[in-house]
N, C-alpha and C positions, 0 to 999 in steps of 0.2 A: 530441551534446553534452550535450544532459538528464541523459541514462544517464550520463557521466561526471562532470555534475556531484554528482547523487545518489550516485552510488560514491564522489566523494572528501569528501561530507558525511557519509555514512556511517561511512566512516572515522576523520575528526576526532570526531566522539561518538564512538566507540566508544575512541578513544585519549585522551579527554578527559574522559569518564563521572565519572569521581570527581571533577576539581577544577571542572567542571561543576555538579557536585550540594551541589560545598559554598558555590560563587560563590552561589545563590539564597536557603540555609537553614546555620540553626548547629545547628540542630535534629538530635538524631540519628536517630531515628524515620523522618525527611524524607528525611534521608542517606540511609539505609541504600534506605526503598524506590525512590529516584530514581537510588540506583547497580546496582540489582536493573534496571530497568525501561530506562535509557538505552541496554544493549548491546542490547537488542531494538530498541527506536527505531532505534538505528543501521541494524541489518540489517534495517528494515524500507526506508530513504532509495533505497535502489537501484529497488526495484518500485514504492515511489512516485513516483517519479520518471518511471518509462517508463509508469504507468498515467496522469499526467499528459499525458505526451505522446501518449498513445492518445487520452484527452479528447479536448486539442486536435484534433487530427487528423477522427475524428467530429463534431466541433461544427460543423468547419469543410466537412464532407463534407455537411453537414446530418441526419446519422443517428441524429436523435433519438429516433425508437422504439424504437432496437437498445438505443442507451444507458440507456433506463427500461427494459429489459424485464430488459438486464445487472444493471445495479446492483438491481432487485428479488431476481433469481436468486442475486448473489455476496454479496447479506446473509443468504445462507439458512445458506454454512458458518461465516458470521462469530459469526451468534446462537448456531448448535450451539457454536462454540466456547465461547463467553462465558458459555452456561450449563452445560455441561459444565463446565471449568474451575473455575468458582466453586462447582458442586455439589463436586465430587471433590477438587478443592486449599485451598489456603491462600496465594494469588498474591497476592494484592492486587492491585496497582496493573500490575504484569506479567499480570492476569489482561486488563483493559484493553487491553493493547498488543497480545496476543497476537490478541484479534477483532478489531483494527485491523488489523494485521496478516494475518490471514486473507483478510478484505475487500477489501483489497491487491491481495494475490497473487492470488485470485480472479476478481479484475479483471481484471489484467492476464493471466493465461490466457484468459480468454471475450475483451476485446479483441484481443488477440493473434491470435484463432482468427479471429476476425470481419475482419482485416486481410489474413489470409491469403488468405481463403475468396473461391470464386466468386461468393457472395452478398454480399460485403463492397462498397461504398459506389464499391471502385474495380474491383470486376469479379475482379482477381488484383492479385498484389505487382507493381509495376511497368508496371500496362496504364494505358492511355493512357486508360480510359475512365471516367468518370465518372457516374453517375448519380443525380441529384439533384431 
């Protein structure tokens, strides 16, 4: 339901980016980088969404080590992004989103791997076993 929700948020920004960007500022400067930057936000709402609910999931598994050790390891391609990017482009505010973005996605792969996994909080997808 998360994922669904986030997919159909995604969507409305992304089909809504421009009258969006002009509802906040009359500014063009503003405009322009917040209609640059929104269809990223969009496609980012889907993987935040399930990296959300991988959170939850952990939090509630009590798998707090895994989660400090993740989110240390998945700001590693977020930084490369962000300084990459801003060395070599001229993004602005998309340069922003983009390591947010990264961080993201990163997440939710190393979550993901860790939900699957035999070493994961519930043993496998599906087992009845719990250890906490």
């Amino acid at each position: 339901l998360g994922g669904i929700a986030g997919g159909l948020l995604g969507m409305l920004l992304f089909l809504g980016s421009g009258p969006i960007a002009r509802a906040f500022s009359s500014d063009a400067a503003v405009i322009f980088e917040a209609t640059r930057a929104l269809p990223l936000v969009a496609a980012v709402q889907l993987p935040a969404a399930l990296a959300y609910i991988y959170d939850g999931i952990f939090l509630g598994a009590r798998d707090f080590k895994f989660l400090g050790i993740a989110m240390f390891f998945c700001t590693l391609p977020a930084m490369a992004t962000l300084v990459l990017t801003a060395h070599y482009f001229d993004l602005g505010l998309v340069t922003l989103w983009l390591a947010s973005g990264a961080l993201i996605v990163s997440r939710v792969i190393a979550l993901s791997w860790r939900y699957a996994s035999k070493q994961g909080p519930f043993g496998s997808v599906g087992s009845k076993r719990l250890n906490v």
